[in-house]
PyMOL Python script that loads the backbone (N, CA, C, O; Angstrom):
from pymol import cmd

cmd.read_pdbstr("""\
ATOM      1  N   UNK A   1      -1.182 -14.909  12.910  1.00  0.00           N
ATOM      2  CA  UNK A   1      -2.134 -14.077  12.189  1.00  0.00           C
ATOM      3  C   UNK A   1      -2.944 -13.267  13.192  1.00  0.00           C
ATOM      4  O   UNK A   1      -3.297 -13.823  14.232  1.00  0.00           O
ATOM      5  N   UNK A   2      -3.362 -11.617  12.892  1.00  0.00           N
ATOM      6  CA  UNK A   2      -4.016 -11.288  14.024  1.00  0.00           C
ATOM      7  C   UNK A   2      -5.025 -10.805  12.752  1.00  0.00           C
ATOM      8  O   UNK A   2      -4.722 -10.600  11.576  1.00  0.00           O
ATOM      9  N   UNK A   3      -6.253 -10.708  13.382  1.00  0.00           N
ATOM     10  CA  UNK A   3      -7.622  -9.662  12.517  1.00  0.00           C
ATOM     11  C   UNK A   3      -7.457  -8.514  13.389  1.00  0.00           C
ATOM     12  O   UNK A   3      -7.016  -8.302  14.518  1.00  0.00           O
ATOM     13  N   UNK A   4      -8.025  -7.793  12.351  1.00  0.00           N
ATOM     14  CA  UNK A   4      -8.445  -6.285  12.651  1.00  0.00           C
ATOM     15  C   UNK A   4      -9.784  -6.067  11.672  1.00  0.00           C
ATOM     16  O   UNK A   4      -9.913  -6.469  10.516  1.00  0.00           O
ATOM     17  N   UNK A   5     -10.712  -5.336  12.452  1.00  0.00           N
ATOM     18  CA  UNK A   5     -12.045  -5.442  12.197  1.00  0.00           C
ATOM     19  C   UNK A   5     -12.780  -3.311  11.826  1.00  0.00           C
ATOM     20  O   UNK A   5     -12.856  -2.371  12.617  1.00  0.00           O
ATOM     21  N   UNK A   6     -13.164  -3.401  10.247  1.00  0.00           N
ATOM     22  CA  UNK A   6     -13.480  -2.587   9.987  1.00  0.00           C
ATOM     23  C   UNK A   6     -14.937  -1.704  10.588  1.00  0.00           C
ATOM     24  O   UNK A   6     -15.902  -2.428  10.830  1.00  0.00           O
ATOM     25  N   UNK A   7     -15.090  -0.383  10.799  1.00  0.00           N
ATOM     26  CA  UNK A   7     -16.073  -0.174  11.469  1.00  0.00           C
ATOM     27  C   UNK A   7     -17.578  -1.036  11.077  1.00  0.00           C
ATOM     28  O   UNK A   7     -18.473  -1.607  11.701  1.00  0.00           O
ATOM     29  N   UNK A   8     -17.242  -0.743   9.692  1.00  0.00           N
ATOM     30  CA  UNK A   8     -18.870  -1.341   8.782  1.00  0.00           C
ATOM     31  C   UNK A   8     -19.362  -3.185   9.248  1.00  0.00           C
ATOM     32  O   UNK A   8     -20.444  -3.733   9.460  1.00  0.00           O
ATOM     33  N   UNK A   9     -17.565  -3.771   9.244  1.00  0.00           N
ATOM     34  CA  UNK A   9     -17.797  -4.696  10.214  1.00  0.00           C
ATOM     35  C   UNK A   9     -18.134  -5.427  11.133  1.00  0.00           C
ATOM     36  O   UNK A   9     -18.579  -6.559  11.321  1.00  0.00           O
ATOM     37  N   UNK A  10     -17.776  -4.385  11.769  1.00  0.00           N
ATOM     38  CA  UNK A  10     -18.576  -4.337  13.653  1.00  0.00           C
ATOM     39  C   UNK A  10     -19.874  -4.021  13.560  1.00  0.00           C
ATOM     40  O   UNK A  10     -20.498  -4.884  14.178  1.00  0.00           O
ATOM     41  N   UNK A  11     -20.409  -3.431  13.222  1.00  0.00           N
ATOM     42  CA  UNK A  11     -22.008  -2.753  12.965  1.00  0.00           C
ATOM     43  C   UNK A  11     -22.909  -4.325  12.046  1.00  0.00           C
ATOM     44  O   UNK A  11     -23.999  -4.873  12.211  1.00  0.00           O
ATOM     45  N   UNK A  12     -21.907  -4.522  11.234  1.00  0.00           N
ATOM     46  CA  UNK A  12     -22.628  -5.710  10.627  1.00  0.00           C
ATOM     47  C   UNK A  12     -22.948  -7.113  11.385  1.00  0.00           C
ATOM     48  O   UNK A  12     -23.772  -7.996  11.147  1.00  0.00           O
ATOM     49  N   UNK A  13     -21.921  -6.953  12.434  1.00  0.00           N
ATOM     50  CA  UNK A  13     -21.716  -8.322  13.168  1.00  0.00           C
ATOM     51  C   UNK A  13     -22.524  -8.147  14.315  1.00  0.00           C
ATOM     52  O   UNK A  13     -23.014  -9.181  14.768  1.00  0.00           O
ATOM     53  N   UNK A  14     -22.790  -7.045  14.915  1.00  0.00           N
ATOM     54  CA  UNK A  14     -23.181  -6.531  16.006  1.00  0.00           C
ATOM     55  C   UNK A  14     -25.316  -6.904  15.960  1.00  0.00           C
ATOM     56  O   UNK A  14     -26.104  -7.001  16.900  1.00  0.00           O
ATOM     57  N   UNK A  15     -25.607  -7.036  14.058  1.00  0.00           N
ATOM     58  CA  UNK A  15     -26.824  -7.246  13.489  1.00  0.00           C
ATOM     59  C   UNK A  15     -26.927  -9.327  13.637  1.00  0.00           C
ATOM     60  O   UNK A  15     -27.892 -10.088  13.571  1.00  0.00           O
ATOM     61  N   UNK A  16     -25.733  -9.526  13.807  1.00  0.00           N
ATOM     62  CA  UNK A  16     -25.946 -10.866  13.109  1.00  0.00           C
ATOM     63  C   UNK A  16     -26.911 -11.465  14.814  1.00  0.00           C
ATOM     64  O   UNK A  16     -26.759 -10.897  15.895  1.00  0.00           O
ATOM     65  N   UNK A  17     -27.763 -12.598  14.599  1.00  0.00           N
ATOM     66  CA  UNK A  17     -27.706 -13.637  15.389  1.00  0.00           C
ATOM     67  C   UNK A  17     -26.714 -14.157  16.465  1.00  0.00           C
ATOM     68  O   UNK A  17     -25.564 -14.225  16.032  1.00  0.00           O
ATOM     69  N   UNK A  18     -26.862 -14.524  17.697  1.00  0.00           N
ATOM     70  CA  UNK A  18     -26.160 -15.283  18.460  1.00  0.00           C
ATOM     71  C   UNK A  18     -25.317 -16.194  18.198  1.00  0.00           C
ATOM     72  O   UNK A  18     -24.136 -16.365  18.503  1.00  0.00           O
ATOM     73  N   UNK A  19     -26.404 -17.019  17.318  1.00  0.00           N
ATOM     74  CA  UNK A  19     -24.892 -18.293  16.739  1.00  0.00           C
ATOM     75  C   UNK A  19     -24.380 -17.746  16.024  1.00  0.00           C
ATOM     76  O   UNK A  19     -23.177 -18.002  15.972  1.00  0.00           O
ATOM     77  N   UNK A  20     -24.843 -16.812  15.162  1.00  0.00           N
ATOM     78  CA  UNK A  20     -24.504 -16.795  13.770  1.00  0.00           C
ATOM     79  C   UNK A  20     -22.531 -15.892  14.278  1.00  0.00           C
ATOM     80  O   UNK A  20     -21.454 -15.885  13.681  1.00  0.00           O
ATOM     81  N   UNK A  21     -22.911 -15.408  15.365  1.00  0.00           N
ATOM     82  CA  UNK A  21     -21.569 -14.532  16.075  1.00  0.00           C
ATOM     83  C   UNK A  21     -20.996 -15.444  16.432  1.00  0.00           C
ATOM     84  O   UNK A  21     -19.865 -15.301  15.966  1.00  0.00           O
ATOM     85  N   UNK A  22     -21.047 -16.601  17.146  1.00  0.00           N
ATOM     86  CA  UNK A  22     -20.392 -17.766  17.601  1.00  0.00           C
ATOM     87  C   UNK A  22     -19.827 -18.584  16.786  1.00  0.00           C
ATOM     88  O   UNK A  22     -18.695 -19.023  16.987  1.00  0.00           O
ATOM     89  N   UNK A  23     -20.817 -19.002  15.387  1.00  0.00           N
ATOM     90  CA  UNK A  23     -19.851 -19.139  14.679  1.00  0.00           C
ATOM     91  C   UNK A  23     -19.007 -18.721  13.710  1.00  0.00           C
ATOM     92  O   UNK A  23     -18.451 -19.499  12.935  1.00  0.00           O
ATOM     93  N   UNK A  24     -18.826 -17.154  13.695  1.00  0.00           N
ATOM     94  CA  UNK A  24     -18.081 -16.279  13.331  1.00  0.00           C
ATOM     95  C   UNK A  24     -16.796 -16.298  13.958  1.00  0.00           C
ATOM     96  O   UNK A  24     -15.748 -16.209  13.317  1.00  0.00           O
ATOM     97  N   UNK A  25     -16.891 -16.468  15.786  1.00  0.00           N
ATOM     98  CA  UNK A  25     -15.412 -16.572  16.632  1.00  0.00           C
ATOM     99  C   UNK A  25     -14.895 -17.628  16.062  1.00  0.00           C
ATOM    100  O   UNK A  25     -13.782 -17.460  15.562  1.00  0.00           O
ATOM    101  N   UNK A  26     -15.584 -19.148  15.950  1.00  0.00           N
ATOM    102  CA  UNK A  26     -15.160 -20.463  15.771  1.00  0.00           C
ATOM    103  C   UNK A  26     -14.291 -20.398  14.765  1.00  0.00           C
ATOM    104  O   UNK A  26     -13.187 -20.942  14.747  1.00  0.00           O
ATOM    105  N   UNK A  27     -14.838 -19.642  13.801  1.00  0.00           N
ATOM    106  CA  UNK A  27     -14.118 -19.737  12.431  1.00  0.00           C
ATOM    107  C   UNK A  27     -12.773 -18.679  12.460  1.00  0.00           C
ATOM    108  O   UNK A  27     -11.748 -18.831  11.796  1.00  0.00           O
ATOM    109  N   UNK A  28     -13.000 -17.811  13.206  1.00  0.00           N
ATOM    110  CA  UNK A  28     -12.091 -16.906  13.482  1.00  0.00           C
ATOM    111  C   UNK A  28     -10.655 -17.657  14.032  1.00  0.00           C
ATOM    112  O   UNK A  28      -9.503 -17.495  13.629  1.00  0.00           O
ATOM    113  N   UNK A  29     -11.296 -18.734  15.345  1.00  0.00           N
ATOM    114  CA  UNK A  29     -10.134 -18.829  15.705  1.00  0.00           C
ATOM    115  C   UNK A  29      -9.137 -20.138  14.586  1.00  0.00           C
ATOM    116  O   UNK A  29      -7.924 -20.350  14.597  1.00  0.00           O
ATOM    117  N   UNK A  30      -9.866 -20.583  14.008  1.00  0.00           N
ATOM    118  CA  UNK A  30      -9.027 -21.775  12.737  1.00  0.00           C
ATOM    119  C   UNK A  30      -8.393 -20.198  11.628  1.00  0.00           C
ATOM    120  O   UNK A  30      -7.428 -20.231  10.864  1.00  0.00           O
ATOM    121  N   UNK A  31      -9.225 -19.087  11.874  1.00  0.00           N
ATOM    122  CA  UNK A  31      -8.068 -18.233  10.530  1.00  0.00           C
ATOM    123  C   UNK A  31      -7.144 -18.130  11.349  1.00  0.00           C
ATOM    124  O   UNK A  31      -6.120 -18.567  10.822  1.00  0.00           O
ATOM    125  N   UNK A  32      -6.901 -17.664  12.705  1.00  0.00           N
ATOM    126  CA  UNK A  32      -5.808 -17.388  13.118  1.00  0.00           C
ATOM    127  C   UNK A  32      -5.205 -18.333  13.226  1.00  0.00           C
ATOM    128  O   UNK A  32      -4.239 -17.969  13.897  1.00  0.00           O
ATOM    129  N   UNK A  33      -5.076 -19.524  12.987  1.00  0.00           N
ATOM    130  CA  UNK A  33      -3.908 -20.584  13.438  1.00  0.00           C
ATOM    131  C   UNK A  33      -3.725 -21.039  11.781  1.00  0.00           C
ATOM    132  O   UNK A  33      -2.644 -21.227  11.224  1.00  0.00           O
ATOM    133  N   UNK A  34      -5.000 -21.155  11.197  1.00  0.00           N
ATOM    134  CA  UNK A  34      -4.611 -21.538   9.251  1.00  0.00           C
ATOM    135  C   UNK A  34      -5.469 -20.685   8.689  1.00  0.00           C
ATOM    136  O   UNK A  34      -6.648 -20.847   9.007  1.00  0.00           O
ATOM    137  N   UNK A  35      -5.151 -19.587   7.742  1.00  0.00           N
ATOM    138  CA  UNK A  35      -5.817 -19.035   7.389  1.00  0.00           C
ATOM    139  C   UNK A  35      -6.370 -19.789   6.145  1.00  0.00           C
ATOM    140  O   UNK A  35      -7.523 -19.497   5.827  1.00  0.00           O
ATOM    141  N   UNK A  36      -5.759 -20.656   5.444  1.00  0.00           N
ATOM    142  CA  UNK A  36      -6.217 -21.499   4.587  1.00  0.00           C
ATOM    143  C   UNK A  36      -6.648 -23.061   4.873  1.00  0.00           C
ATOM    144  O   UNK A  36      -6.425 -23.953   4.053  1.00  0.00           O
ATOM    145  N   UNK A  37      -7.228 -23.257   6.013  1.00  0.00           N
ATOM    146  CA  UNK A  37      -7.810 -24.445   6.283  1.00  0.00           C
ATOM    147  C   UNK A  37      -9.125 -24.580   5.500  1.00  0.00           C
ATOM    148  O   UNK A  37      -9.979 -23.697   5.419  1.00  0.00           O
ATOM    149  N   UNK A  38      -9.193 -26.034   4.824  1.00  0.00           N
ATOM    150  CA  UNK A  38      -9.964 -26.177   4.126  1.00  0.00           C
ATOM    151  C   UNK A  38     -11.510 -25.674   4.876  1.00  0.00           C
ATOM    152  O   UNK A  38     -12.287 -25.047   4.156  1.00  0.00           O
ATOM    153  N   UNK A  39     -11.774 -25.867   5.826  1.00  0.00           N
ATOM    154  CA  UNK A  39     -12.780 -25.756   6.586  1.00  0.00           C
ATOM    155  C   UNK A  39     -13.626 -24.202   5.996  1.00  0.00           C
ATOM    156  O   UNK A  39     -14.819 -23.970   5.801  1.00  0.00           O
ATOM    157  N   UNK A  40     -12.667 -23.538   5.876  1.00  0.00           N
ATOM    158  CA  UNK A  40     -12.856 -22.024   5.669  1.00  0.00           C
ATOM    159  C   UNK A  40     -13.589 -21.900   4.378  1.00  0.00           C
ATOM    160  O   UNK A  40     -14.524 -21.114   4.230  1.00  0.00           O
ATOM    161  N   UNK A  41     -13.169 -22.649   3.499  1.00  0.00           N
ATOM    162  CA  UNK A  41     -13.085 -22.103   1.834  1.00  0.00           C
ATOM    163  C   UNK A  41     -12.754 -20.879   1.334  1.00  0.00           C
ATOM    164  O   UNK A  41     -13.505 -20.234   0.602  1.00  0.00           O
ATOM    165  N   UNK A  42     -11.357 -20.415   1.789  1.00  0.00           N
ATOM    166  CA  UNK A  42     -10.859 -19.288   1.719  1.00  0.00           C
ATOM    167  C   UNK A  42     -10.556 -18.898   0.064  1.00  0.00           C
ATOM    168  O   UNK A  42      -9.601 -19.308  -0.595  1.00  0.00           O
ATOM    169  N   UNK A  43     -11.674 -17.968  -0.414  1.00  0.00           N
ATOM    170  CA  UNK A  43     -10.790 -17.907  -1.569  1.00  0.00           C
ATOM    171  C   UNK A  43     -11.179 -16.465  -2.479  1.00  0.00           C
ATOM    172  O   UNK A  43     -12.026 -15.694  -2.027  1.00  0.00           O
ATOM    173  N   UNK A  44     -10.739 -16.285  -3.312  1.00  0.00           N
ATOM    174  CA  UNK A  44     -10.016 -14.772  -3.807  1.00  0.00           C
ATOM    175  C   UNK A  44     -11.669 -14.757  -4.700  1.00  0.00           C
ATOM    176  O   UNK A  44     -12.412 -15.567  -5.254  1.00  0.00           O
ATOM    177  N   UNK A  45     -11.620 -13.269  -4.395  1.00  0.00           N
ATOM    178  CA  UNK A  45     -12.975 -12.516  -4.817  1.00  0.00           C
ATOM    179  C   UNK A  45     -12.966 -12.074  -6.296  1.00  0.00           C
ATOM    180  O   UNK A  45     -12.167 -12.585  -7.081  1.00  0.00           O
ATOM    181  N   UNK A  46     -13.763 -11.222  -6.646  1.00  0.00           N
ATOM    182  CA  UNK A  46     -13.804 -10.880  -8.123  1.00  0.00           C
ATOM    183  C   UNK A  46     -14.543  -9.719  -8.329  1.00  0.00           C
ATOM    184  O   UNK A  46     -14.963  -9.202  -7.294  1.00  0.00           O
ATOM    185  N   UNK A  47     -14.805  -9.190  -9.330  1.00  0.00           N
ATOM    186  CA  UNK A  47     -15.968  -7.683  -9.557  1.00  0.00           C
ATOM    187  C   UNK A  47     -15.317  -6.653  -8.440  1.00  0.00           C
ATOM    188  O   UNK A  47     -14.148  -6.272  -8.515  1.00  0.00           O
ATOM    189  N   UNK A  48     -16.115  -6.303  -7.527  1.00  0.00           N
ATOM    190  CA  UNK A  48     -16.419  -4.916  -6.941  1.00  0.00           C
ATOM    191  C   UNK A  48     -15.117  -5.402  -5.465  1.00  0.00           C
ATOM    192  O   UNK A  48     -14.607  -4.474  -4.837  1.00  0.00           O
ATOM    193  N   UNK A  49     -14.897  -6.285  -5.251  1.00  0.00           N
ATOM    194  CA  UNK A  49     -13.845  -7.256  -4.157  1.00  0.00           C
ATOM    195  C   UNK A  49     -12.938  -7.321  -4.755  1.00  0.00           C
ATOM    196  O   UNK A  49     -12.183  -6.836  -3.912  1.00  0.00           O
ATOM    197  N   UNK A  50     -12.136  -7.588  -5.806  1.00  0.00           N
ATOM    198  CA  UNK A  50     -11.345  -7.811  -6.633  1.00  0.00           C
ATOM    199  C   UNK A  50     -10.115  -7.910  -5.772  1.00  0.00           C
ATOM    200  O   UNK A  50      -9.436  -8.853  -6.178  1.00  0.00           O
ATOM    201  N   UNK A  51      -9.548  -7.294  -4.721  1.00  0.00           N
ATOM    202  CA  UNK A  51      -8.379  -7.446  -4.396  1.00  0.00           C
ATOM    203  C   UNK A  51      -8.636  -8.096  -2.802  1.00  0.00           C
ATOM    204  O   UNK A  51      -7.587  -8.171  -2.162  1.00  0.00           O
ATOM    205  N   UNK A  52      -9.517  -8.438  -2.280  1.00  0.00           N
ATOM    206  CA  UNK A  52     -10.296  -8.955  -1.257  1.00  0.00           C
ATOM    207  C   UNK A  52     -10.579 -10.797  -1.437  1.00  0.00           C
ATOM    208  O   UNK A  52     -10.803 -11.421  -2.475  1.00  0.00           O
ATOM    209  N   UNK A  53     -10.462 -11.317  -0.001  1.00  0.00           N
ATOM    210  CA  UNK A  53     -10.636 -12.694   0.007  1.00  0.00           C
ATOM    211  C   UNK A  53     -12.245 -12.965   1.023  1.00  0.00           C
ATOM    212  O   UNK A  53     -12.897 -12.098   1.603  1.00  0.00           O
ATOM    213  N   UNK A  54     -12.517 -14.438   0.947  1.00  0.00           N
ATOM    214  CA  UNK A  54     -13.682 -14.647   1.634  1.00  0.00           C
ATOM    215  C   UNK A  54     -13.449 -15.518   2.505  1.00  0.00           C
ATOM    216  O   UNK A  54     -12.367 -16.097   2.399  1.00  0.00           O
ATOM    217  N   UNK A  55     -14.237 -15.852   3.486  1.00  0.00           N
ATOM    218  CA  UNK A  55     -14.078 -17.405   4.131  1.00  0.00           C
ATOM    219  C   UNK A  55     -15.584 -17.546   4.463  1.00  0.00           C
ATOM    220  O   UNK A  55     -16.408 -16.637   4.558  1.00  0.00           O
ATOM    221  N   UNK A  56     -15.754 -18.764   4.604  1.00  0.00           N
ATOM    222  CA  UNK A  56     -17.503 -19.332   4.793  1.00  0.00           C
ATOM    223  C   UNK A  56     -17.462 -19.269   6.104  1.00  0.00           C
ATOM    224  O   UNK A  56     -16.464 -19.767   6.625  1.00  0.00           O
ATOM    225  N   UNK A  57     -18.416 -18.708   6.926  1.00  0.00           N
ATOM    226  CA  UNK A  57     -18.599 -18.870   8.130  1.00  0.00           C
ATOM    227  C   UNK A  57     -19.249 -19.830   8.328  1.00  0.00           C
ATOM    228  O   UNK A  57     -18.701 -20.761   8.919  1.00  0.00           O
ATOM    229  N   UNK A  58     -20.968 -19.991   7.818  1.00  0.00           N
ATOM    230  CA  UNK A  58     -21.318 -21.198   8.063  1.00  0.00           C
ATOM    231  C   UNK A  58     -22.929 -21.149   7.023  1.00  0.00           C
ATOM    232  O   UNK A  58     -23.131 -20.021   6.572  1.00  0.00           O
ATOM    233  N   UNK A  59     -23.743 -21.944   6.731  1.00  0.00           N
ATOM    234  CA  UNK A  59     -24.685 -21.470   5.821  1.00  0.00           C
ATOM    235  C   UNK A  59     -24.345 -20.394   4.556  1.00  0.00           C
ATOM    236  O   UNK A  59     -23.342 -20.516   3.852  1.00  0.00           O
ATOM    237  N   UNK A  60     -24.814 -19.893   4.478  1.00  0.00           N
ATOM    238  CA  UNK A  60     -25.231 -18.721   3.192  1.00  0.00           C
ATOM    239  C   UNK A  60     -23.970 -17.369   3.808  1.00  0.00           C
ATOM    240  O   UNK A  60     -23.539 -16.533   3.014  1.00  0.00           O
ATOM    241  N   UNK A  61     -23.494 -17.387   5.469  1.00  0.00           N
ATOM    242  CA  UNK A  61     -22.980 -16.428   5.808  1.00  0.00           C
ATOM    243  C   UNK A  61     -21.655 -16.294   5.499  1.00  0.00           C
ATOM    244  O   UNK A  61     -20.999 -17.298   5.774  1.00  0.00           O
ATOM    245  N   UNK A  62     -21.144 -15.534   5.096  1.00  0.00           N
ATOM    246  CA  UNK A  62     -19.604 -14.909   4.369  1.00  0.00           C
ATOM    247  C   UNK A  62     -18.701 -14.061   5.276  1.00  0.00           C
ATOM    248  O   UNK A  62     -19.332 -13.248   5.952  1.00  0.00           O
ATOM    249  N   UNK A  63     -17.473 -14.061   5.435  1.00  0.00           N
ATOM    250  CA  UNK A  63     -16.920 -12.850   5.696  1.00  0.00           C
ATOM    251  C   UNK A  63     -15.645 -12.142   4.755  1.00  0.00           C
ATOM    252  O   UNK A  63     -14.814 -12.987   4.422  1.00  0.00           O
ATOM    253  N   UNK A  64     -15.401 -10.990   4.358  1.00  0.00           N
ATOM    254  CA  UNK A  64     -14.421 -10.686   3.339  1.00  0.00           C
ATOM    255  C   UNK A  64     -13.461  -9.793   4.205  1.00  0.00           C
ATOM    256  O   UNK A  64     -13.924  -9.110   5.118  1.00  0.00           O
ATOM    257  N   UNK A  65     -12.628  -9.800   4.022  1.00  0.00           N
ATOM    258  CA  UNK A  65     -11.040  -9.647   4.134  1.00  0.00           C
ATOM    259  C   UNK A  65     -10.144  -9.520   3.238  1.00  0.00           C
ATOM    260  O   UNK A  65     -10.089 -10.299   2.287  1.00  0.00           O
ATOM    261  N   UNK A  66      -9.008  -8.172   3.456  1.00  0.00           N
ATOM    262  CA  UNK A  66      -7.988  -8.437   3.014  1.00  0.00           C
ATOM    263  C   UNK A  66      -6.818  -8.296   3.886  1.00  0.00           C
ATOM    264  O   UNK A  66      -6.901  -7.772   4.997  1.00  0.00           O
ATOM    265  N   UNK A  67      -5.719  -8.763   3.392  1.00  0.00           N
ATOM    266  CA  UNK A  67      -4.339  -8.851   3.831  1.00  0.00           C
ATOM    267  C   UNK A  67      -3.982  -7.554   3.881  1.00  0.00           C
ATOM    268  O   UNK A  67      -3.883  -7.026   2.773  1.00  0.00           O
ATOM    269  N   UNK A  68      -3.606  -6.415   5.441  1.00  0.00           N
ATOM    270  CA  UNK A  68      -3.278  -5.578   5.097  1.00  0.00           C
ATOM    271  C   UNK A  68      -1.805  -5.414   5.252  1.00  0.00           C
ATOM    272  O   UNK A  68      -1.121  -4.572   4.670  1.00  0.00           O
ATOM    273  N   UNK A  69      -1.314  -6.479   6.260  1.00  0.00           N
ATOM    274  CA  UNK A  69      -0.124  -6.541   5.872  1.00  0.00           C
ATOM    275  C   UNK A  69       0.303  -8.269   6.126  1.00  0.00           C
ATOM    276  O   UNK A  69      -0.650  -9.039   6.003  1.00  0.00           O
ATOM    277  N   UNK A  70       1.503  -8.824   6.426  1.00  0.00           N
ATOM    278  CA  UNK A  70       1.955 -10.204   6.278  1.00  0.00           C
ATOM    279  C   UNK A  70       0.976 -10.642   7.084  1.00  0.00           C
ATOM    280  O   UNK A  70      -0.079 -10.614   6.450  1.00  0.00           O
ATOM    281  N   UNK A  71       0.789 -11.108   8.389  1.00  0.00           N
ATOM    282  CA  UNK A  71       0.493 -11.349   9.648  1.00  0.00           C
ATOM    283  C   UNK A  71      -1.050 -10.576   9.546  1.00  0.00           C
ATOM    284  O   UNK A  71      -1.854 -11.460   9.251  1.00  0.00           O
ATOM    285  N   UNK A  72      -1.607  -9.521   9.654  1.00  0.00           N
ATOM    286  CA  UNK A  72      -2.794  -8.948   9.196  1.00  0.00           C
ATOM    287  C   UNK A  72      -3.737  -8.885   8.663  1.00  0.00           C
ATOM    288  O   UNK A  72      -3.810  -7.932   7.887  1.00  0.00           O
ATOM    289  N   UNK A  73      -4.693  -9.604   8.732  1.00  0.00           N
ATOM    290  CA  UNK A  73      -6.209  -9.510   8.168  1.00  0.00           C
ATOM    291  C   UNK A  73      -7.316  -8.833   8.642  1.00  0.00           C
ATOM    292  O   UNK A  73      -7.983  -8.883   9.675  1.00  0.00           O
ATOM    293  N   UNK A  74      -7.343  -8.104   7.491  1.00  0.00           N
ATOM    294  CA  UNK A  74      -8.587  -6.559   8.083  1.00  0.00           C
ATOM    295  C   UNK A  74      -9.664  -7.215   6.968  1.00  0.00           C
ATOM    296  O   UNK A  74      -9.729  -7.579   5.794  1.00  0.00           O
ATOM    297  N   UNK A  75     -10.471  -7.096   8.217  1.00  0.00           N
ATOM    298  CA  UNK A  75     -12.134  -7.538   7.540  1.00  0.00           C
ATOM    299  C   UNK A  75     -12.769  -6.872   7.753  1.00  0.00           C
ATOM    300  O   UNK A  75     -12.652  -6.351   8.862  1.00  0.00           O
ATOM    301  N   UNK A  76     -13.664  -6.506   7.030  1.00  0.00           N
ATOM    302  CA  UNK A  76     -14.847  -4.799   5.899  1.00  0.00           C
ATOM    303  C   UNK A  76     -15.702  -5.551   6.372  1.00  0.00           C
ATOM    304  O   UNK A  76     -16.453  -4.946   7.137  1.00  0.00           O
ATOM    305  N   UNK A  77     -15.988  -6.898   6.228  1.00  0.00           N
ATOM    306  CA  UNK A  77     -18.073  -7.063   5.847  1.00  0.00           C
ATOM    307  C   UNK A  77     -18.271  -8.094   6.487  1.00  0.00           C
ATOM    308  O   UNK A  77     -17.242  -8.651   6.868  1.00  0.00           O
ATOM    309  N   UNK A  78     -19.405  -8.658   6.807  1.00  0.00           N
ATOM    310  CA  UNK A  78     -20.034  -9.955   7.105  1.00  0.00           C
ATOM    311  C   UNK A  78     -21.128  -9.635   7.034  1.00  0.00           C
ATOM    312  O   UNK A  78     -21.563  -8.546   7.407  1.00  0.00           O
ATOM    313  N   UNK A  79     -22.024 -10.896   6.339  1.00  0.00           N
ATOM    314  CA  UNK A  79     -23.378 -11.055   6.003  1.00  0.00           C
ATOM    315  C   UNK A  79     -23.414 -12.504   4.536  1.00  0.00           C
ATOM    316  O   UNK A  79     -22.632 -13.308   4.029  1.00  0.00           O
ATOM    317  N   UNK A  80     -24.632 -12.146   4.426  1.00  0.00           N
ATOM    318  CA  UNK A  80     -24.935 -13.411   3.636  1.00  0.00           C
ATOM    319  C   UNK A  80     -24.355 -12.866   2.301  1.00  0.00           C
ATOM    320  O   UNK A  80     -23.970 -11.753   1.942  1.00  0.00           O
ATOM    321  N   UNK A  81     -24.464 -14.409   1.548  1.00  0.00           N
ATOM    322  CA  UNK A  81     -23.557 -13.947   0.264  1.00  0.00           C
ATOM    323  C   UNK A  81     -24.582 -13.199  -0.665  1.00  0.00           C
ATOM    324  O   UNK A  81     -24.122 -12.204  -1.225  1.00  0.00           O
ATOM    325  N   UNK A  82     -25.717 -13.471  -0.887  1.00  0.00           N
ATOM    326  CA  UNK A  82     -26.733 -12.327  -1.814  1.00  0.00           C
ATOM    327  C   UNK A  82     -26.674 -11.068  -1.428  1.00  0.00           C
ATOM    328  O   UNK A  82     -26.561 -10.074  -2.145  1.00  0.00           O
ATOM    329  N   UNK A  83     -26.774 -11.145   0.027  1.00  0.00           N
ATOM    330  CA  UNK A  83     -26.071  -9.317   0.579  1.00  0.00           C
ATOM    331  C   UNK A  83     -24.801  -8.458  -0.318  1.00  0.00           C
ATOM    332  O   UNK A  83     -24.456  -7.462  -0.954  1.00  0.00           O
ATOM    333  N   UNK A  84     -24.413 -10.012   0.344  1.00  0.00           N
ATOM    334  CA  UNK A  84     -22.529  -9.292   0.137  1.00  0.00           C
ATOM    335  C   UNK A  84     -22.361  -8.718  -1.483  1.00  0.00           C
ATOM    336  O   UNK A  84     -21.943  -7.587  -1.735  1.00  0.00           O
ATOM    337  N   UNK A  85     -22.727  -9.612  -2.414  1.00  0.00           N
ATOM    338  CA  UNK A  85     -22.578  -9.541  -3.995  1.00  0.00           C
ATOM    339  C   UNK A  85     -23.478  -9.402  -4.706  1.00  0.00           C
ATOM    340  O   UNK A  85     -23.317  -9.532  -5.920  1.00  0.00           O
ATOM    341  N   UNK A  86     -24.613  -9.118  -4.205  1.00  0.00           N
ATOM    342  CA  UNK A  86     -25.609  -8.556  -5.306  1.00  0.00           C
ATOM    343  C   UNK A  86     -25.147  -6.635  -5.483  1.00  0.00           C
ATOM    344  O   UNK A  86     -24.773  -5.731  -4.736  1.00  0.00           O
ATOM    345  N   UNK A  87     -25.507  -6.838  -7.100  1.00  0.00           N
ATOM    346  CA  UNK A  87     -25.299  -4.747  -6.966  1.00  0.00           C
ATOM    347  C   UNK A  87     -25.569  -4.416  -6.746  1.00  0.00           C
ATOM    348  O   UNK A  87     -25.256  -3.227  -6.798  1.00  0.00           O
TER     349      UNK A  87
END
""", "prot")
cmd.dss("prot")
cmd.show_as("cartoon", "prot")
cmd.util.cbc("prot")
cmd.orient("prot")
């Protein structure tokens, strides 16, 4: 599995905390070896995400992704989940 990281992404991550980036890699590196390790709570979005997945980074913090191709996960956002899904 490789990520690829959307501009809005980078800008978002670039805001986060020290750990909060650290444990963004941590989690990063369990998607790349299982993208469905329970650890993650990887799971399929809804509303305005609809074709987009999530994984828990750690606390309240989220990251969303989709599959852009087999092997490929391009991730748009990171931030907390009231961020992420409020309208």
């Amino acid at each position: 599995m490789r990520a690829v990281f959307h501009k809005n992404f980078k800008k978002q991550f670039k805001k986060l905390r020290k750990n909060e980036q650290n444990k963004f890699n941590a989690q990063l590196a369990i998607f790349i070896e299982n993208p469905f390790d329970p650890l993650l709570n990887n799971h399929p979005l809804q509303g305005k995400y609809e074709s987009f997945r999530s994984i828990n980074i750690g606390g309240n913090l989220r990251a969303i992704y989709e599959m852009a191709e087999k092997d490929i996960a391009y991730f748009i956002a990171i931030d907390t989940h009231n961020k992420l899904y409020s309208s």
